[in-house]
BAKE-854759 format. One record per residue (C-alpha): residue number from 1; residue in three letters; chain; z, x, y. Coordinates in pm, 1 decimal, decimal comma. Layout:
% residues N
  pos  code  unit        up      east     north
  NUM   Ala     A         Z         X         Y
...
% end
This chain:
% residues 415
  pos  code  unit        up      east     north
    1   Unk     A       0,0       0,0       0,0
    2   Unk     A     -26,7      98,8     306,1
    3   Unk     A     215,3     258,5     501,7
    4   Unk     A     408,7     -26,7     723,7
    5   Unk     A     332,5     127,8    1080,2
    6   Unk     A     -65,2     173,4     953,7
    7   Unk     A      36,9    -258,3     875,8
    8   Unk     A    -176,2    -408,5    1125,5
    9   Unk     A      50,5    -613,9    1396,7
   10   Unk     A     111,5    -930,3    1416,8
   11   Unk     A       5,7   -1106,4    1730,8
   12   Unk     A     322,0   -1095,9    1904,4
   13   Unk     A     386,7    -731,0    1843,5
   14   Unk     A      35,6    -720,0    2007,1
   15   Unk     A     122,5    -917,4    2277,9
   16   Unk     A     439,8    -733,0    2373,2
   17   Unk     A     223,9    -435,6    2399,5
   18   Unk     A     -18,5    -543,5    2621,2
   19   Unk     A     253,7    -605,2    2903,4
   20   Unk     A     296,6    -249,5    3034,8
   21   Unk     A     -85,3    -223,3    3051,3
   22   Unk     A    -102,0    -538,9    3233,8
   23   Unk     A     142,7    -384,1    3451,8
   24   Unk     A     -28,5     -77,7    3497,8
   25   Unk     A    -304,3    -227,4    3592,6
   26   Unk     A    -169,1    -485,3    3855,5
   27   Unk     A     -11,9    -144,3    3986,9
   28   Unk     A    -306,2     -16,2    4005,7
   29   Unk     A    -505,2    -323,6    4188,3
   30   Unk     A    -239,6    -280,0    4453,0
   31   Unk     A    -302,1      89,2    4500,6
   32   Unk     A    -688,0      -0,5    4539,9
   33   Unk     A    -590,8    -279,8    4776,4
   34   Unk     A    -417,8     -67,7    4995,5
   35   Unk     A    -695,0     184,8    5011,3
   36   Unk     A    -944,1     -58,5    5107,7
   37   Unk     A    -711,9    -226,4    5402,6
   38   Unk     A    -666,7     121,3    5518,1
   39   Unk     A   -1096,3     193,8    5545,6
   40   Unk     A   -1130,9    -176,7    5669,2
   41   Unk     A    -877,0     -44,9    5952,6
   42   Unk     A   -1088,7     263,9    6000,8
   43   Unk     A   -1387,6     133,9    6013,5
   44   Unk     A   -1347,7     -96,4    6273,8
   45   Unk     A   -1345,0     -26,6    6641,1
   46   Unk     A   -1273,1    -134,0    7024,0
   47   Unk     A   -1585,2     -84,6    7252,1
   48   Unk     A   -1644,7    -155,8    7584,3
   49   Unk     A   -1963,7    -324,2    7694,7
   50   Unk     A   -2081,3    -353,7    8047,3
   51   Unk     A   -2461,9    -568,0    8093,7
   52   Unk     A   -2602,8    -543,6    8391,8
   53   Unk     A   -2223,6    -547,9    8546,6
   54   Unk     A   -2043,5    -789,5    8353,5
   55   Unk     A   -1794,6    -602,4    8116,1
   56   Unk     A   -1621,4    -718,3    7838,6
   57   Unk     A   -1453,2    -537,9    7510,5
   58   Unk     A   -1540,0    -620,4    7158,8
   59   Unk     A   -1477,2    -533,5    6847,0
   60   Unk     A   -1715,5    -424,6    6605,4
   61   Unk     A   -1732,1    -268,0    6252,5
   62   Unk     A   -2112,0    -188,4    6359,5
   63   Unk     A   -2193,2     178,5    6298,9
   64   Unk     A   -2432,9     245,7    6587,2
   65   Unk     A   -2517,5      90,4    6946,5
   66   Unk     A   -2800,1     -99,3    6833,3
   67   Unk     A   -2593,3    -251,4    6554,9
   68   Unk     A   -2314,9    -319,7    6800,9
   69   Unk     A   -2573,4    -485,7    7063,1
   70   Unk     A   -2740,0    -697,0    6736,5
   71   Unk     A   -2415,3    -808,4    6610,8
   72   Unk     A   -2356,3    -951,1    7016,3
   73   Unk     A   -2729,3   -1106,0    7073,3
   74   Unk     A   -2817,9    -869,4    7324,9
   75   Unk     A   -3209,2    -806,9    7320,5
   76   Unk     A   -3346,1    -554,9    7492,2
   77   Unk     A   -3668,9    -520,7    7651,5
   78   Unk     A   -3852,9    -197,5    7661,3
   79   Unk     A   -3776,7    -185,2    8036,1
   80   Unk     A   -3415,1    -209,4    7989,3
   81   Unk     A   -3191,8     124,0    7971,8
   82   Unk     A   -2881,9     129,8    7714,5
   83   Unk     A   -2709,9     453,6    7780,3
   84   Unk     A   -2578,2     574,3    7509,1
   85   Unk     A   -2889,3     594,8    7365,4
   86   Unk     A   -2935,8     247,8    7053,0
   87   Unk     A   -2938,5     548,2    6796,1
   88   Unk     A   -2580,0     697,8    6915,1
   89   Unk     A   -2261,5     629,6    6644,4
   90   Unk     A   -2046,5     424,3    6759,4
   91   Unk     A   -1674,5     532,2    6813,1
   92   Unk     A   -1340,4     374,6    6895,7
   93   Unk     A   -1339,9     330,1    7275,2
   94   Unk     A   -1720,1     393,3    7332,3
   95   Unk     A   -1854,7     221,7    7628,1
   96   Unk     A   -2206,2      88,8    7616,0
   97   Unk     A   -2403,8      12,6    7940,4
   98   Unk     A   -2743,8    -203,8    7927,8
   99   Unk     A   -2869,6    -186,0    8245,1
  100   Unk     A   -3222,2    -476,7    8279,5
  101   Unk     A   -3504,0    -345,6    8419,7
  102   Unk     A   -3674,3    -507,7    8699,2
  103   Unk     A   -4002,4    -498,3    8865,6
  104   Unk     A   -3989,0    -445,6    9257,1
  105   Unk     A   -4283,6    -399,4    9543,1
  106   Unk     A   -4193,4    -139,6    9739,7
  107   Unk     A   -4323,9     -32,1   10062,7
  108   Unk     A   -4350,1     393,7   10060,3
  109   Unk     A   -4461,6     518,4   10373,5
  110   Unk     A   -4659,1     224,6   10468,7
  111   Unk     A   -4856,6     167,8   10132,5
  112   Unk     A   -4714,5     -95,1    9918,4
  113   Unk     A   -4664,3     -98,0    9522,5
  114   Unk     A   -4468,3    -183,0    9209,4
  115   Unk     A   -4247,2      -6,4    9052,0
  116   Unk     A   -3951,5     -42,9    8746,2
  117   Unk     A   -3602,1      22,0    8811,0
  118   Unk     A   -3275,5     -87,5    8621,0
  119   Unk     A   -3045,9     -46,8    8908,9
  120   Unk     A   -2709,8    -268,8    8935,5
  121   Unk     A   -2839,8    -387,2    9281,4
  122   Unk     A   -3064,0    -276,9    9585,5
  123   Unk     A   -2849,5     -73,7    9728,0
  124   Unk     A   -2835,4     137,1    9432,1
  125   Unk     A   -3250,1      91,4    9403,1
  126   Unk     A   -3270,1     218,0    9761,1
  127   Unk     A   -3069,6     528,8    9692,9
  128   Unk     A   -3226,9     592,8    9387,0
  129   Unk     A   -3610,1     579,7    9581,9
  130   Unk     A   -3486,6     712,3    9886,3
  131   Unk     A   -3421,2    1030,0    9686,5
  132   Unk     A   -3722,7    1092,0    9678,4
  133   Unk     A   -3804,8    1160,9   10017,9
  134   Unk     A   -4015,7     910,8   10142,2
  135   Unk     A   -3970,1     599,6   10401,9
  136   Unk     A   -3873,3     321,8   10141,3
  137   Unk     A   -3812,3     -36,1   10176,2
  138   Unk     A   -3851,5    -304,9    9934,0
  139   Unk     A   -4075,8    -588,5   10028,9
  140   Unk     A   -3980,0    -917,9    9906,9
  141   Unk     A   -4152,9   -1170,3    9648,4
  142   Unk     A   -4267,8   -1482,2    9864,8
  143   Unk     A   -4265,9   -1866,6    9768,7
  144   Unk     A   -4414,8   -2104,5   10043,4
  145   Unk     A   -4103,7   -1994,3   10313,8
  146   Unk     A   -3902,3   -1867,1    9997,2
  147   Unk     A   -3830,5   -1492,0   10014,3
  148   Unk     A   -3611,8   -1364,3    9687,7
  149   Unk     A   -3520,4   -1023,0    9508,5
  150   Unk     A   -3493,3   -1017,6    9136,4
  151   Unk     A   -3176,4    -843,0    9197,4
  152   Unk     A   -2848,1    -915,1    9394,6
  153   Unk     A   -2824,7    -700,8    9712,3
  154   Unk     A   -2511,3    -534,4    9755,5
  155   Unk     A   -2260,1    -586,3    9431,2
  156   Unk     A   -1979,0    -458,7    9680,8
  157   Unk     A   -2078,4    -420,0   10069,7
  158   Unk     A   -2183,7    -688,9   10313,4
  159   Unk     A   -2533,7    -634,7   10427,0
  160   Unk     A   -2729,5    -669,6   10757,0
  161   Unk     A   -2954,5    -945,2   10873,7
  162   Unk     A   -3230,8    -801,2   11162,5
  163   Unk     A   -3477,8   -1103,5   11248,0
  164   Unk     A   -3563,8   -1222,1   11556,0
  165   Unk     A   -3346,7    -949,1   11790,8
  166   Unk     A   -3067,6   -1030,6   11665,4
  167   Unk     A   -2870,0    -802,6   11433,8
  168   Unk     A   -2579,1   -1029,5   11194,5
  169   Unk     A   -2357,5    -925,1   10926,6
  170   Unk     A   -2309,7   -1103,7   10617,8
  171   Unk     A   -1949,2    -994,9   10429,3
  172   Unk     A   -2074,7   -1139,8   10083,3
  173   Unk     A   -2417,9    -898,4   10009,2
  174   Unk     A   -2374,3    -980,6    9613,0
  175   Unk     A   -2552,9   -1304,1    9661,0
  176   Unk     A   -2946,4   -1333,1    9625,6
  177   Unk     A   -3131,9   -1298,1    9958,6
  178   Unk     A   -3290,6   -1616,1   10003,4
  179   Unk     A   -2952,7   -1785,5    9966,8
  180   Unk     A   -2814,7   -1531,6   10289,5
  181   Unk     A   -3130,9   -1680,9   10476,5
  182   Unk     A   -3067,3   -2016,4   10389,8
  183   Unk     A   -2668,8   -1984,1   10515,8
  184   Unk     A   -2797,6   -1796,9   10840,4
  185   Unk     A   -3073,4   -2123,3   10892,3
  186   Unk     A   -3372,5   -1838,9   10919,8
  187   Unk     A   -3705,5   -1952,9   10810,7
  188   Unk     A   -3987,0   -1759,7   10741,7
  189   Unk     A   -4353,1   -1866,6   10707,1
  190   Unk     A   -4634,0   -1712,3   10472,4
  191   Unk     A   -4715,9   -1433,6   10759,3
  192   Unk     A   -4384,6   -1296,6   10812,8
  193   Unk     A   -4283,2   -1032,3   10593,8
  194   Unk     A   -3928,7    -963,8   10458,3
  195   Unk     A   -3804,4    -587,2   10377,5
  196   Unk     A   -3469,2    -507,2   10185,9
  197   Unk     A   -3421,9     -91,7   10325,4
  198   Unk     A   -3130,7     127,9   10351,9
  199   Unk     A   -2951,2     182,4   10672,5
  200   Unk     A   -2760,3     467,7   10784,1
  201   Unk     A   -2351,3     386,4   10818,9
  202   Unk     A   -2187,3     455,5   11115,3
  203   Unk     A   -1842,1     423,0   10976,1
  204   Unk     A   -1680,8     325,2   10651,8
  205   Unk     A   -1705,8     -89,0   10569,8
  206   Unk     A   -2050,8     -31,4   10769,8
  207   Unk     A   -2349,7    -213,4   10569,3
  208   Unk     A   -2558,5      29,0   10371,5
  209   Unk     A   -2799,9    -255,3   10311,4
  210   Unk     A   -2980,7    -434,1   10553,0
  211   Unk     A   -3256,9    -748,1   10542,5
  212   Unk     A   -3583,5    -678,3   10828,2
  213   Unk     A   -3772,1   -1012,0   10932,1
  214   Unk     A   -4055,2    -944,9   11069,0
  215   Unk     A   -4214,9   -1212,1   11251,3
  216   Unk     A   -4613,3   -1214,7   11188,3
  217   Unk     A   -4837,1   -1412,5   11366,1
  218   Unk     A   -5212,5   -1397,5   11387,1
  219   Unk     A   -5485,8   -1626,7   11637,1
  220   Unk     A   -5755,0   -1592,4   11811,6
  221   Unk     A   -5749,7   -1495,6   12168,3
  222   Unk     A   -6057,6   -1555,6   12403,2
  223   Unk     A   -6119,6   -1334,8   12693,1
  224   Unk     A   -6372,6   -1367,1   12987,8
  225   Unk     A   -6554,5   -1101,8   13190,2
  226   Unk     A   -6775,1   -1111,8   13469,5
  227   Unk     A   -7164,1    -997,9   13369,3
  228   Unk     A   -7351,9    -820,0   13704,1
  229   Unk     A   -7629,1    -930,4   13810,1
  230   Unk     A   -7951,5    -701,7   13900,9
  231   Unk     A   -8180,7    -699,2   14205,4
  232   Unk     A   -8497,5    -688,9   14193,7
  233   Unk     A   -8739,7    -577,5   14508,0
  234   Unk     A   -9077,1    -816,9   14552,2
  235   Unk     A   -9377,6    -761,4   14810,4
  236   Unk     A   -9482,1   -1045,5   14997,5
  237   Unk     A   -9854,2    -942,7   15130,9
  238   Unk     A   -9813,6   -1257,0   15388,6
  239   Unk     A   -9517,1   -1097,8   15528,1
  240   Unk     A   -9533,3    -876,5   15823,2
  241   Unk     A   -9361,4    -506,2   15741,9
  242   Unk     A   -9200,0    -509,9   16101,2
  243   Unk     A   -9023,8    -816,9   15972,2
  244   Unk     A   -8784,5    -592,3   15751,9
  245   Unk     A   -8708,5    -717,4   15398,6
  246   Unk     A   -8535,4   -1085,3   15327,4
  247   Unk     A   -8315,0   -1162,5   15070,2
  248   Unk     A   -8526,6   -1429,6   14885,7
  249   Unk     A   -8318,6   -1554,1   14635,2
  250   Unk     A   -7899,3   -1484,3   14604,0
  251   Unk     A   -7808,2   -1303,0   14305,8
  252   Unk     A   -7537,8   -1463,6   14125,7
  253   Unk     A   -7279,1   -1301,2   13839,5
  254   Unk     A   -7284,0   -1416,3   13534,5
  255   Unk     A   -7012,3   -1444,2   13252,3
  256   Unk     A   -6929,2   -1309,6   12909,3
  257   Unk     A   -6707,7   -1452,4   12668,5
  258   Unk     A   -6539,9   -1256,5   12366,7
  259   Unk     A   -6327,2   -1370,1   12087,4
  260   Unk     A   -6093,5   -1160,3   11904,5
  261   Unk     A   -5875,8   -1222,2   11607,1
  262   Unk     A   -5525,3   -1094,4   11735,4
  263   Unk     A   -5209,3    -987,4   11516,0
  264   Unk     A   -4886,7    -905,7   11631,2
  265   Unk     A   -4559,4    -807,4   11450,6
  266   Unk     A   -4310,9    -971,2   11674,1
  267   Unk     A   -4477,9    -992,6   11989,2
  268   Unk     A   -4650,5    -636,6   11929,0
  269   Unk     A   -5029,1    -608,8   11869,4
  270   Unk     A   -5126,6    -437,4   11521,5
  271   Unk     A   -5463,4    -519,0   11506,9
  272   Unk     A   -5714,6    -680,2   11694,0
  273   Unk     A   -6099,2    -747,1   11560,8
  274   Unk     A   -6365,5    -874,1   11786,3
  275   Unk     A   -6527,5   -1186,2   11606,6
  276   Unk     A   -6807,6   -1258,6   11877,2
  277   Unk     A   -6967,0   -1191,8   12207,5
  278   Unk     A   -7154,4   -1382,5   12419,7
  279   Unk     A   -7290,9   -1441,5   12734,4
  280   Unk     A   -7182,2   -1801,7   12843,9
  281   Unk     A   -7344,1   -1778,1   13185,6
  282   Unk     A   -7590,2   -1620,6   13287,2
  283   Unk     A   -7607,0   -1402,9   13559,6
  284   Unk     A   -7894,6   -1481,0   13838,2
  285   Unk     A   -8158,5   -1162,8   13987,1
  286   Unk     A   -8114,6   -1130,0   14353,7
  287   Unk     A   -8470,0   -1123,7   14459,4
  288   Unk     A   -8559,3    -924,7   14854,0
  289   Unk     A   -8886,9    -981,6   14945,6
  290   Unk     A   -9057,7    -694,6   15164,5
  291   Unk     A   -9338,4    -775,4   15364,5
  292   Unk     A   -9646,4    -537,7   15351,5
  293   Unk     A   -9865,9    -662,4   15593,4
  294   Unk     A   -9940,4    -463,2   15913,4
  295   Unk     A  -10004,9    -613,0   16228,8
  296   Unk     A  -10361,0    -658,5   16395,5
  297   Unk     A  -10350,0    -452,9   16761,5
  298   Unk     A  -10320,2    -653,8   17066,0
  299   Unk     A  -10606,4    -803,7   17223,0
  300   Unk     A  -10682,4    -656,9   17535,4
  301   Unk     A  -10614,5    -924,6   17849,3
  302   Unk     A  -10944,1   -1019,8   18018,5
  303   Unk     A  -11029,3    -847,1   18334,6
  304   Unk     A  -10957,1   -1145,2   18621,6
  305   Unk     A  -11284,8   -1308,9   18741,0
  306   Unk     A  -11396,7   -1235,1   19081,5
  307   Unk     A  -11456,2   -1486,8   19324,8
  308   Unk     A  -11806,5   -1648,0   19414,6
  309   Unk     A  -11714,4   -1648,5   19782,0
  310   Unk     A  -11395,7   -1476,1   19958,5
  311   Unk     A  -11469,5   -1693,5   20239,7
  312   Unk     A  -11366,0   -2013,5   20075,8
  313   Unk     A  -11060,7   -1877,8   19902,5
  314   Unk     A  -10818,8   -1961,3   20206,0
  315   Unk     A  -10986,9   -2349,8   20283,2
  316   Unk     A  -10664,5   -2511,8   20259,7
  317   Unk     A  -10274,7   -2374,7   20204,2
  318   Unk     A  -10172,2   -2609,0   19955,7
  319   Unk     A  -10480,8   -2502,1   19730,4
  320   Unk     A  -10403,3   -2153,6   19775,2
  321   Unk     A  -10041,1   -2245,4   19675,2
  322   Unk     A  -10115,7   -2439,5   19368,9
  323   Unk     A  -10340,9   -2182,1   19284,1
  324   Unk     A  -10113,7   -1918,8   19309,5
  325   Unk     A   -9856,7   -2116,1   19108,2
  326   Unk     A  -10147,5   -2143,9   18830,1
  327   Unk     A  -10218,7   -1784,5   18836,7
  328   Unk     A   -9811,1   -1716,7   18812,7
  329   Unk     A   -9762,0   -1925,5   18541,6
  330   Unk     A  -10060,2   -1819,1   18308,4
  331   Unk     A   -9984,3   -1433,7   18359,7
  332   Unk     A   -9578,3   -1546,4   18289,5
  333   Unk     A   -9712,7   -1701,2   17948,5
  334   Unk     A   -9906,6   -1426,2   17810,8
  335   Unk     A  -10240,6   -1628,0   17908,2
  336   Unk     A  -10136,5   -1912,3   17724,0
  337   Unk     A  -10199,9   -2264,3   17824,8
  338   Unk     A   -9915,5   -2439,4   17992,5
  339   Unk     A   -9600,5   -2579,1   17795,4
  340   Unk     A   -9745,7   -2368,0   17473,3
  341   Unk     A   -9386,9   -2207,5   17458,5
  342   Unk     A   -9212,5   -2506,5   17460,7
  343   Unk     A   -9437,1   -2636,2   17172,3
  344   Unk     A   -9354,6   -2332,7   16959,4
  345   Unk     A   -9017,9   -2323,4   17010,2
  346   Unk     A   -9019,5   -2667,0   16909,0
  347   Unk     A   -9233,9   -2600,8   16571,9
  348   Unk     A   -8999,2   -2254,9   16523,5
  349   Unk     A   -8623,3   -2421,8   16568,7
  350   Unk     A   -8658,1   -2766,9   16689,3
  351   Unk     A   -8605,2   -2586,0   17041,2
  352   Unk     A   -8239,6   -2493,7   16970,2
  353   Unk     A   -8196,2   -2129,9   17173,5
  354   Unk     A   -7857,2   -2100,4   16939,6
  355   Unk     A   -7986,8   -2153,0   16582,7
  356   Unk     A   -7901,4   -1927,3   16299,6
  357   Unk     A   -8069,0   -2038,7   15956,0
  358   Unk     A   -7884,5   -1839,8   15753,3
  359   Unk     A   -8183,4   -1634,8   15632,1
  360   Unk     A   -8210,3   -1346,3   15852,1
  361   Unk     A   -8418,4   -1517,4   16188,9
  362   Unk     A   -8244,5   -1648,5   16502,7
  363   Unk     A   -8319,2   -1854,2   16783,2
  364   Unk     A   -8614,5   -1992,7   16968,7
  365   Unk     A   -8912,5   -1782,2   16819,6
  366   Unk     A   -8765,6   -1696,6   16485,2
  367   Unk     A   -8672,4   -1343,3   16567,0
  368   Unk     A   -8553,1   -1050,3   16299,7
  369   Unk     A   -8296,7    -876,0   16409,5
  370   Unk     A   -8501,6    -571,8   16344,5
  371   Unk     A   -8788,9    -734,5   16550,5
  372   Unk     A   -8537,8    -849,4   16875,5
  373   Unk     A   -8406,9    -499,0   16851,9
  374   Unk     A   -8776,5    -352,7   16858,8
  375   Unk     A   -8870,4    -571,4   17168,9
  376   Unk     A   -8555,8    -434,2   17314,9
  377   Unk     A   -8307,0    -702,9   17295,0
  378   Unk     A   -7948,3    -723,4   17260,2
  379   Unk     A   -7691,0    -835,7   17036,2
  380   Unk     A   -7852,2   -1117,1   16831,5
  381   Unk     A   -8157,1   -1366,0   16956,4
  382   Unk     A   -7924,8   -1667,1   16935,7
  383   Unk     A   -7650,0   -1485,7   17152,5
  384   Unk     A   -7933,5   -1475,8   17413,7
  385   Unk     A   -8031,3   -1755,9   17649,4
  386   Unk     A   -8372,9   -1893,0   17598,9
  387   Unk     A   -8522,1   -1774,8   17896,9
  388   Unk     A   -8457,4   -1406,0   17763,4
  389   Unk     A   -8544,3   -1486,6   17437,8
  390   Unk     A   -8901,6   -1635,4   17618,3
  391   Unk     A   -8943,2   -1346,7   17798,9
  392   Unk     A   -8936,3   -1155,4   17490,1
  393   Unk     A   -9114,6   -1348,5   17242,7
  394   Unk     A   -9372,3   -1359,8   17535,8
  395   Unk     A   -9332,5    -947,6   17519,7
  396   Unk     A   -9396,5    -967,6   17131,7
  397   Unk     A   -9683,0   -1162,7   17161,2
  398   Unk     A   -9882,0    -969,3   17420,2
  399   Unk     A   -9862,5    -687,7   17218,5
  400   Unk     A   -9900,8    -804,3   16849,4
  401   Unk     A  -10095,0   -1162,4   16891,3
  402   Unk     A   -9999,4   -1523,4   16773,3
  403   Unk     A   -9984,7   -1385,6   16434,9
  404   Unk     A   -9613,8   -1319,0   16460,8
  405   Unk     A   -9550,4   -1714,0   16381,1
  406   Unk     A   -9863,6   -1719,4   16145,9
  407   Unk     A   -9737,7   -2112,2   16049,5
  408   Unk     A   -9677,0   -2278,3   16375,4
  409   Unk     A   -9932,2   -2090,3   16572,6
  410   Unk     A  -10185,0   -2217,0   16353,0
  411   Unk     A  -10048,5   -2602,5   16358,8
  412   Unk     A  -10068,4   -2522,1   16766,1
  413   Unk     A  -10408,7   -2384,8   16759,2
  414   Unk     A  -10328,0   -2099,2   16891,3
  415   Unk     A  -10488,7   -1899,4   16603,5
% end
């Protein structure tokens, strides 16, 4: 038989020895346990995450930054900066900044363009382009009289509000720009433009920040000028040359009328671009007419007839009288018949002594001034009295013929 302890055991002997490896092995389970509580301890951690400003700590078992920002819903664009980089390890007490990116126009010198930045706010933008070297200024994004900035202003600072001459502070620069328009009642209209730019402190609490209105308005302006006119000589071959020259028709100036398209940046002219010019009235040609006609020589006076009989010149005193008086009055009118002055004086000026006609002749006969002057008269022939202005025109006529008043002397029959 077998030996007793070879005797295979009963099912409580086997029972009773199973206990202490039961035991062991709970023992064991707890040792395990303990273990694991102490990696699940390790392996978490306390971060701290700032986005875009807002900061908040979490805890995480995540192994990297990207796993960190997954595990929180946090996409990121790949205009967005996450510093430390999404590959870093994450530790106990890391801090994680995402930082969005946004698209600006910005105004460098004068020339305008877009560019990315993923600054907290504009003032740190501004520093961050103004580094650079350049004039910088961001230009706002317009919507009807909307302006707006995808980014606060100043997280921190108040900022400065130039429009309109006026220079006002606002305390709260953290809020978007068209709201600080909106609580200072300025408009602005599709023209005007809006700049965000840095300004200089002058001591500390001093905006960094400060908002430009610039007030843009563009019309047309219409401007006159006067056109000269030109003068133009003519010859008349009717006209005596002794007569002198005659201004024969007035000249007159016209005008010219331009149109420009005008813009100014708050009251200042930038540009200006003619659109059209023309001449709205025109000017009128003085015209002088010159006479070229030379006059004939005088006649010479008939050699007085002789009498038939010397013995009957004296028959009676009144005869000899009237005859005188005859002789007197012929030799007084340059051998003209009797009243012919008074007839062309009458045809000449209506037989007004004083009349100027406004178109270079005077008095009685019509005289130039040139002419007058020649015959040796004074002053002008109106100024005279019409017995001088007789004895001249009588002067004229002896020595140049009826031909000086080549229309009336005809309608007389003198020519």
């Amino acid at each position: 038989m077998p030996e007793a302890s070879d005797a295979p055991a009963t099912t409580a002997t086997r029972r009773r020895r199973r206990l202490p490896l039961i035991a062991g092995l709970a023992a064991g389970a707890l040792v395990l346990a303990g273990g694991a509580a102490t990696a699940y301890e390790s392996a978490r951690k306390s971060v701290t995450l700032d986005i875009d400003g807002e900061t908040r700590t979490v805890q995480t078992f995540s192994g990297s930054v990207a796993g960190l920002l997954d595990a929180q819903g946090v996409e990121v664009g790949e205009r967005d900066a996450v510093t430390p980089g999404a590959d870093a390890a994450l530790r106990d007490g890391s801090q994680i900044v995402v930082r969005s990116g946004h698209q600006l126009t910005v105004d460098v010198d004068g020339e305008q363009g877009d560019v990315w930045v993923t600054a907290l706010d504009a003032e740190e933008a501004l520093r961050g382009l103004d580094a650079r070297g350049s004039d910088v200024s961001l230009v706002a994004s317009r919507s009807g009289d909307r302006a707006s900035l995808p980014l606060q202003l100043d997280a921190d600072q108040p900022v400065a509000v130039v429009a309109d001459g006026t220079t006002t502070v606002v305390d709260d620069g953290s809020v978007g720009l068209d709201a600080i328009l909106q609580g200072l009642g300025l408009t602005v209209d599709d023209d005007d433009h809006v700049f965000v730019e840095s300004q200089a402190a002058k001591a500390d609490g001093d905006p960094a920040v400060r908002i430009v209105i610039e007030r843009v308005e563009t019309k047309k302006v219409t401007k006159k000028v006067a056109v000269d006119h030109k003068s133009r000589t003519e010859q008349d071959a009717d006209r005596y040359a002794d007569l002198g020259s005659k201004v024969a028709q007035k000249g007159k100036e016209g005008e010219r009328t331009l149109t420009y398209r005008v813009t100014t940046v708050d009251g200042d002219v930038v540009a200006k671009k003619k659109l059209s010019d023309k001449v709205t009235t025109k000017p009128v040609t003085e015209v002088v007419v010159e006479g070229t006609k030379e006059r004939p020589e005088p006649e010479p006076e008939p050699a007085p007839e002789e009498s038939s009989s010397s013995s009957s010149s004296d028959s009676s005193s009144d005869s000899s009288s009237d005859d005188s008086s005859s002789g007197d009055s012929s030799a007084a009118t340059g051998s003209a018949p009797a009243g012919v002055w008074a007839d062309l004086a009458q045809c000449e000026s209506g037989g007004d002594p004083a009349t100027n006609t406004g178109n270079g002749y005077y008095g009685l006969y019509q005289f130039s001034a040139e002419t007058w002057h020649a015959m040796g008269g004074s002053g002008l022939p109106s100024e005279n009295s019409a017995a001088e202005q007789t004895r001249l025109a009588q002067k004229l006529q002896a020595q140049s013929g009826w031909g000086q008043w080549p229309g009336c002397a005809a309608k007389l029959g003198l020519l």
